[in-house]
BALOBA-1460 file (C-alpha; in Angstrom, 3 decimals):
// residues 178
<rec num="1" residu="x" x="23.312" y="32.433" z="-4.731"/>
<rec num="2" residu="x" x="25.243" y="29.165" z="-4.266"/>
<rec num="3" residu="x" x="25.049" y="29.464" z="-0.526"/>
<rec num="4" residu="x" x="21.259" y="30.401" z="-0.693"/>
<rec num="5" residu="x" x="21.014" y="26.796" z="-3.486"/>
<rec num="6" residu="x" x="22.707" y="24.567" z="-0.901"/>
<rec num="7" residu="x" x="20.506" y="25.669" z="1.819"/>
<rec num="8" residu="x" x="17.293" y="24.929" z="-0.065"/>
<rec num="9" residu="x" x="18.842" y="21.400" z="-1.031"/>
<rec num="10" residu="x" x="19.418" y="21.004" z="2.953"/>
<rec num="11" residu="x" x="16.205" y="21.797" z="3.811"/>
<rec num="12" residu="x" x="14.489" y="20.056" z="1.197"/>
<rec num="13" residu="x" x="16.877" y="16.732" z="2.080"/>
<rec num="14" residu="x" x="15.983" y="17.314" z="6.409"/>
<rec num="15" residu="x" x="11.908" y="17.590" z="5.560"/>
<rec num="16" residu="x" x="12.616" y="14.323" z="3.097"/>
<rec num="17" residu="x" x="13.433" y="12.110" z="6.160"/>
<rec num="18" residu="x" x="10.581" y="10.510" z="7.853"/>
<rec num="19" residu="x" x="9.949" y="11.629" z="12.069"/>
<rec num="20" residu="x" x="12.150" y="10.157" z="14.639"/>
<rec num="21" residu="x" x="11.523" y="7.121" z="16.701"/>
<rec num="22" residu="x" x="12.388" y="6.626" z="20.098"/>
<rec num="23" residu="x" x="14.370" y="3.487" z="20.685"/>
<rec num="24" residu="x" x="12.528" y="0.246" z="21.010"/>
<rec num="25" residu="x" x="12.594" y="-0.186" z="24.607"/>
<rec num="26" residu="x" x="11.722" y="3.559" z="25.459"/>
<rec num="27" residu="x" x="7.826" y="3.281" z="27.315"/>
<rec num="28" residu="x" x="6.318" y="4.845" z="24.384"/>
<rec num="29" residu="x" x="7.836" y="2.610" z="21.749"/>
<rec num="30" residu="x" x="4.908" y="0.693" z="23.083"/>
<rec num="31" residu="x" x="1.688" y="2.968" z="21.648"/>
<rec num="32" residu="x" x="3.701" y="2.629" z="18.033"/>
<rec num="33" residu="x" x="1.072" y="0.312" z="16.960"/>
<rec num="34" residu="x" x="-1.020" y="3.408" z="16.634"/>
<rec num="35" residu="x" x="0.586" y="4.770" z="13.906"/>
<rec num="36" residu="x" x="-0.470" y="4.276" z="10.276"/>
<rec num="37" residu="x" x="-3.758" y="5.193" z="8.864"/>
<rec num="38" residu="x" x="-7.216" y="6.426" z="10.196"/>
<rec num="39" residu="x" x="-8.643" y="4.677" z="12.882"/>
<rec num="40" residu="x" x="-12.490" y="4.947" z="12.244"/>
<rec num="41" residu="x" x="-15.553" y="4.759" z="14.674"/>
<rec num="42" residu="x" x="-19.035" y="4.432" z="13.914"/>
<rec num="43" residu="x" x="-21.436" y="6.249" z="16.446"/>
<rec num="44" residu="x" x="-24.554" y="8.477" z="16.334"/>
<rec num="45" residu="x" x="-24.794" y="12.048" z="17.767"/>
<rec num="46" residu="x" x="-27.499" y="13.067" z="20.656"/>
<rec num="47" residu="x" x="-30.210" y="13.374" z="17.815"/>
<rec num="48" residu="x" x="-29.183" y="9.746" z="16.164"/>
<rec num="49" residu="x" x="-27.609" y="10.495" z="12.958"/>
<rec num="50" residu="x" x="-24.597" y="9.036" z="11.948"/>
<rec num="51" residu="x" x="-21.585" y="9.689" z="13.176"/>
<rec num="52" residu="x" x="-17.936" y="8.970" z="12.217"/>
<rec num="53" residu="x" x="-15.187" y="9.350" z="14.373"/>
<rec num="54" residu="x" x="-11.589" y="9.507" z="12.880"/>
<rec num="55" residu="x" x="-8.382" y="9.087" z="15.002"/>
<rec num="56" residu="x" x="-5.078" y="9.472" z="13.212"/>
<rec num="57" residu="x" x="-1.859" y="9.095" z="15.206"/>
<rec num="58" residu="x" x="1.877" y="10.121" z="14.486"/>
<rec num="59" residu="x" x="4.974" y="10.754" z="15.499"/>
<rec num="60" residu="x" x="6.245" y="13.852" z="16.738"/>
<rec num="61" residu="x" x="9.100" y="15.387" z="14.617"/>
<rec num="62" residu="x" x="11.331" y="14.774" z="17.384"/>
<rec num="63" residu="x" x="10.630" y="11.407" z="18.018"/>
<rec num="64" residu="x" x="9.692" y="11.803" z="21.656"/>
<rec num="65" residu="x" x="5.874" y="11.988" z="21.285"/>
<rec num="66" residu="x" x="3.280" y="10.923" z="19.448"/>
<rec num="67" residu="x" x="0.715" y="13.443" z="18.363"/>
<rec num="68" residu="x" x="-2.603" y="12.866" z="17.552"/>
<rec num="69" residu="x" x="-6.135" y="14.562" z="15.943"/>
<rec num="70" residu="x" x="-9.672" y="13.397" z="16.202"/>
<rec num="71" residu="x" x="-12.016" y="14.579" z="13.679"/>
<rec num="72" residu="x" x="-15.881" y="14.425" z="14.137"/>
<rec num="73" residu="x" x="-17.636" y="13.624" z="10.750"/>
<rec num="74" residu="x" x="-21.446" y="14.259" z="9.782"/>
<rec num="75" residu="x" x="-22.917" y="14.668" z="6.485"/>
<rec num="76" residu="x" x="-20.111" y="16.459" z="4.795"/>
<rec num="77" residu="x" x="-19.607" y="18.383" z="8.194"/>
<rec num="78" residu="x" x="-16.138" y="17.442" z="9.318"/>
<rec num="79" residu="x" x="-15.216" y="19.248" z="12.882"/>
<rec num="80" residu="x" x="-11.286" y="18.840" z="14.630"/>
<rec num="81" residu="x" x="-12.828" y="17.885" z="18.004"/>
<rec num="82" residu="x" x="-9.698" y="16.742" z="19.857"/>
<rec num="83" residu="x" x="-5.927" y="16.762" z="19.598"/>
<rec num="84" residu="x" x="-2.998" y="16.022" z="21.958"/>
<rec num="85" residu="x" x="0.102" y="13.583" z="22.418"/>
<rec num="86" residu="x" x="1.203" y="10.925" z="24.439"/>
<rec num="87" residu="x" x="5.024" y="11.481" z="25.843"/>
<rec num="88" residu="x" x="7.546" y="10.264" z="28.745"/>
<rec num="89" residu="x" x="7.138" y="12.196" z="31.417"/>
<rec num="90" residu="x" x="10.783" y="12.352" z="33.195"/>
<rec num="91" residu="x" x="9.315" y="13.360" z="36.912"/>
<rec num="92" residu="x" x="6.837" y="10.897" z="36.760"/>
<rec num="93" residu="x" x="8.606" y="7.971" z="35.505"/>
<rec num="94" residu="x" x="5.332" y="7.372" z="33.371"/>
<rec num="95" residu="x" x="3.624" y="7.676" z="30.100"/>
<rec num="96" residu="x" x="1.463" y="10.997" z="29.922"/>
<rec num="97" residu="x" x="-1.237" y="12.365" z="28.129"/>
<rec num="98" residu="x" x="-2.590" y="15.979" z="27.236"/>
<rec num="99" residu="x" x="-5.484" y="16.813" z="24.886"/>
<rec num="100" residu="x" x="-7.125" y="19.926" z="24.304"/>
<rec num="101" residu="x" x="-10.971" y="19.667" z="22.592"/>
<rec num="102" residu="x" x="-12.544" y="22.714" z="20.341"/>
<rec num="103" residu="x" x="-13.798" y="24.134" z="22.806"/>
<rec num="104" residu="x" x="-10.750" y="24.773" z="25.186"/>
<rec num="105" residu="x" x="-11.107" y="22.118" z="27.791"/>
<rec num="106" residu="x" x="-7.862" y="20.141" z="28.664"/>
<rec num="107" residu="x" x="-7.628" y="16.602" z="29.646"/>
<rec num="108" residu="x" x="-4.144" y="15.396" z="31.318"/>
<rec num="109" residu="x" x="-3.435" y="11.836" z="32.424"/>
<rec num="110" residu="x" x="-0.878" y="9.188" z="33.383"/>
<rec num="111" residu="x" x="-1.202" y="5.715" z="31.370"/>
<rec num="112" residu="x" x="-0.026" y="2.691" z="32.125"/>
<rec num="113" residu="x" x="0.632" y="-0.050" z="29.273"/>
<rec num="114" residu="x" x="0.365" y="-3.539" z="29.085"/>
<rec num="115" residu="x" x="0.789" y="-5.427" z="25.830"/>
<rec num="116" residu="x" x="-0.074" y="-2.647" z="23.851"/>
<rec num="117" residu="x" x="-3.205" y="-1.911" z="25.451"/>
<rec num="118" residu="x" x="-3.749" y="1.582" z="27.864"/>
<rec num="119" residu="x" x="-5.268" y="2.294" z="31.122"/>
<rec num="120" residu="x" x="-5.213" y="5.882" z="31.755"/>
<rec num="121" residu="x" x="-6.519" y="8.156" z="34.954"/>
<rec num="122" residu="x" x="-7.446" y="10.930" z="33.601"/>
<rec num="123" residu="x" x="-8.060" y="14.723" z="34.767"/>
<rec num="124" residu="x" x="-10.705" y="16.603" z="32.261"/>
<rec num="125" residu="x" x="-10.897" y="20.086" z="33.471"/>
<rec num="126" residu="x" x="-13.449" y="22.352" z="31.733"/>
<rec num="127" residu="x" x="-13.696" y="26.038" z="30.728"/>
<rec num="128" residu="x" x="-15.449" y="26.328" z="33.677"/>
<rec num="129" residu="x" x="-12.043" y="25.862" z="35.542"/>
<rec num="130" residu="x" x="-13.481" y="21.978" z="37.235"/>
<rec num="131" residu="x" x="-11.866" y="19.025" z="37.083"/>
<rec num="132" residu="x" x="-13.588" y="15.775" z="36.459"/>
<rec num="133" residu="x" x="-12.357" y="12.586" z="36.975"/>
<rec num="134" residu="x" x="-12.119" y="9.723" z="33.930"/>
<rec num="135" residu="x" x="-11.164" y="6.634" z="33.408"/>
<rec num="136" residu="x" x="-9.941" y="5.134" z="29.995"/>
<rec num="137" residu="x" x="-9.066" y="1.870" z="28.445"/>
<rec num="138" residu="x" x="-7.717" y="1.525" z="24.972"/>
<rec num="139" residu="x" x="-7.543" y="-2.517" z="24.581"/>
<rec num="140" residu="x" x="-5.532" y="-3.479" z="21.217"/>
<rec num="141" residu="x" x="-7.959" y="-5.837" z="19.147"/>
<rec num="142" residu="x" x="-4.928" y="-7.027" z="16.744"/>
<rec num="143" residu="x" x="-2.955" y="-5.122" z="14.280"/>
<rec num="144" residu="x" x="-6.281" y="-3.206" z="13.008"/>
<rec num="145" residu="x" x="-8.553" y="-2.655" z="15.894"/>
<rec num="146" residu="x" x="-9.144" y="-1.688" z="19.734"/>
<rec num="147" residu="x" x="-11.873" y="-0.882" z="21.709"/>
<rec num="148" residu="x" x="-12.091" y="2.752" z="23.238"/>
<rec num="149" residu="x" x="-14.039" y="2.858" z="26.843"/>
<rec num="150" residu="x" x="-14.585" y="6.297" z="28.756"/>
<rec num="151" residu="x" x="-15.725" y="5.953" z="32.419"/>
<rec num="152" residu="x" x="-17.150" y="9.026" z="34.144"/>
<rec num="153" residu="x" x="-17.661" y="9.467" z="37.884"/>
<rec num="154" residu="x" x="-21.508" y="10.007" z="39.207"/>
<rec num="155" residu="x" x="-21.880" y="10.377" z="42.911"/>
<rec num="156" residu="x" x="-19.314" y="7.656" z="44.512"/>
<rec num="157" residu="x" x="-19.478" y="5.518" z="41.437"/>
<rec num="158" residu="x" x="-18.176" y="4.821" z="37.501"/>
<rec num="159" residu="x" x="-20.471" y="4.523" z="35.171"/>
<rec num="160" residu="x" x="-19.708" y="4.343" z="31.346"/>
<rec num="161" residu="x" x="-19.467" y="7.078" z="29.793"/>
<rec num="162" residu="x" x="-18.606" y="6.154" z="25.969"/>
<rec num="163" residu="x" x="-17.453" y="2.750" z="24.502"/>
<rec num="164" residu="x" x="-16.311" y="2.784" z="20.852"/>
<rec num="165" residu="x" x="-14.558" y="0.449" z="18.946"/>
<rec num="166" residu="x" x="-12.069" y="1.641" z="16.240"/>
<rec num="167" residu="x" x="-10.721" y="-0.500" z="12.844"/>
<rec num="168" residu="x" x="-7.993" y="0.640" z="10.975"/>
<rec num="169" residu="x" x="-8.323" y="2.014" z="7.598"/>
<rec num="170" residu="x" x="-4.804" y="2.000" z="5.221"/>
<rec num="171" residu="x" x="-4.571" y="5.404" z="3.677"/>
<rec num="172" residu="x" x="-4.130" y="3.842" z="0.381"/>
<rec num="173" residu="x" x="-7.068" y="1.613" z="0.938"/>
<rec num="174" residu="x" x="-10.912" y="3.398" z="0.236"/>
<rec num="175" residu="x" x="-12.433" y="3.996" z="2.723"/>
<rec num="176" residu="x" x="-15.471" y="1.689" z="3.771"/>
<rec num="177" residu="x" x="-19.145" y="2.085" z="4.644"/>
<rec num="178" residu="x" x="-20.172" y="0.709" z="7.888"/>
């Protein structure tokens, strides 16, 4: 029984202490800005009503990735449309990316960072088994906001494909109405 007490304690004591960080100069020290509250996005679907897009970012247990969810809110319809994590990727000396949406297709990509902000190549292959090129841009608008831009291939050329900017909202704070 005393063995079976002391274990509990241990557990309880290991789930008490908050996720790992790597250390600051490790490449994804640098996306740590991301984490802390909902980032929220104001769009409209294809038939124009309202839309709210929520991004909330953390770290893996481990430390060595941060994980991420992106909910899709209508009415009181709230969907899980994306999640994935950003990690070091040893081979390729770089920053990488996977995300998997509701429906099954998988996006993979190398970023680059600069002050915070991202530039990622991405690959968005489908359940139809294609890949598609993308292009992305995260750009850090201060402590509380960056813009989100999405650029799609058509023909020989990138067009724009979604642009969305994000504001922070503090979990303890209510939420707002924009």
């Amino acid at each position: 029984m005393k063995v079976c007490l002391t274990g509990l304690v241990v557990l309880l004591l290991a789930r008490a202490v908050p996720a790992a960080r790597p250390a600051e100069h490790h490449p994804l020290s640098e996306l740590s800005w991301l984490v802390g509250g909902v980032w929220v996005a104001e769009a409209k679907t294809p038939d124009g009503k309202p839309l709210r897009v929520e991004f909330k970012c953390d770290w893996a247990e481990h430390g060595m990735a941060l994980k991420y969810v992106i909910h899709f809110k209508t009415g009181d319809e709230t969907v899980p449309q994306y999640e994935g994590m950003y990690y070091w990727h040893p081979a390729k000396k770089r920053l990488a990316m996977v995300q998997v949406d509701r429906n099954g297709n998988v996006t993979e990509s190398l970023a680059t960072t600069d002050g915070g902000n991202v530039t990622q190549e991405n690959q968005a292959t489908g359940d139809d088994g294609v890949t598609r090129p993308q292009r992305v841009t995260v750009t850090r608008n201060g402590d509380d906001a960056f813009a989100f831009k999405a650029m799609v291939k058509r023909g020989d050329e990138w067009v724009e494909g979604l642009s969305l900017t994000y504001r922070r909202e503090r979990l303890d704070a209510p939420p707002t109405n924009r």
